[in-house]
N, C-alpha and C positions, 0 to 999 in steps of 0.2 A: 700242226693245228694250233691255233691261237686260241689263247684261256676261256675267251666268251665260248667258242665254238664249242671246246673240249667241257665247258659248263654247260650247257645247255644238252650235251648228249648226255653229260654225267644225270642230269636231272630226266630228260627222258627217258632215260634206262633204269629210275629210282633208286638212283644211288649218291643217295643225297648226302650222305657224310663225304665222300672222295667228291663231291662239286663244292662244297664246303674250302679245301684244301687248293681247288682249282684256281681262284682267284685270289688267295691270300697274299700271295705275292706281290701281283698289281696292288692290295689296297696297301702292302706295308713300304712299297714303292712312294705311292700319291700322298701318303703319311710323310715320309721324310720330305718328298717334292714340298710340302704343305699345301698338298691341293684337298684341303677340309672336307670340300662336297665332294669330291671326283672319291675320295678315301667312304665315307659315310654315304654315299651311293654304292660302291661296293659292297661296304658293310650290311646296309639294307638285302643285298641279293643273298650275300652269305648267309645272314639270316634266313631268309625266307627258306634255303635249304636246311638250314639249321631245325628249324621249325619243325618240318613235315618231318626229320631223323627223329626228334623228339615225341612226337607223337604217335610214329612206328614204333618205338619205346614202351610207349606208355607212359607218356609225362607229359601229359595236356596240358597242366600249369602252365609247367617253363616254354611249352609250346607255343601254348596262347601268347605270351609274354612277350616272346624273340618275334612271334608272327606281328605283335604290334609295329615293334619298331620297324619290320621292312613295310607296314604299311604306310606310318608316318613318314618315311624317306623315300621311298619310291619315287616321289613326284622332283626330286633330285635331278633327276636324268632330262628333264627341262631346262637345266638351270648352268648344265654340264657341257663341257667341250671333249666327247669321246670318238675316237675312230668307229664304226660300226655300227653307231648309236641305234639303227633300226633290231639288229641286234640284241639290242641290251632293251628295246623296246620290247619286244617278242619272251624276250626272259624275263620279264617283270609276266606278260600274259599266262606264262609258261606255269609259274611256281603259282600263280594264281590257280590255276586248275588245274594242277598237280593237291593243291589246297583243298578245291573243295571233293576231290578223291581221295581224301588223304585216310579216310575208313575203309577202303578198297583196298589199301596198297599194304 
């Protein structure tokens, strides 16, 4: 299974800290590549999981905080040349409304 796939189960199944860990890899990859946005569109996803773990916490703050930045980057994945990019489309939906359940979970 490849990192999106196995991210996007990890965020389906609300296990937002190990989807956190799922793509790190690729982003510290597109970092050294120096692929800026391919890196910072990662980043944004990893957030958005980041987010909702923090807010399972109880730490709205820092939740709200981390939630801006993947909303500010999101729009990234326009601008990107990814394998599966529909993919990575669907996971921007995903963590969105995983977001707004995010008092449910």
């Amino acid at each position: 299974m490849n990192s999106i796939d196995l991210f996007i189960e990890k965020i389906h199944n609300n296990h937002f800290v190990e989807a956190h860990e799922v793509l790190e890899n690729d982003w510290k990859r597109f970092k050294k590549e120096s692929k800026k946005e391919n890196a910072k569109f990662l980043q944004a996803l990893i957030n958005g999981a980041t987010s909702i773990a923090l807010w399972i916490k109880k730490r709205p703050e820092p939740s709200l905080r981390v939630w801006d930045f993947f909303q500010k980057n999101k729009y990234l994945i326009e601008t990107i040349n990814l394998n599966e990019k529909e993919k990575y489309l669907f996971t921007i939906k995903l963590l969105e409304y995983k977001f707004t359940q995010k008092e449910k979970l």
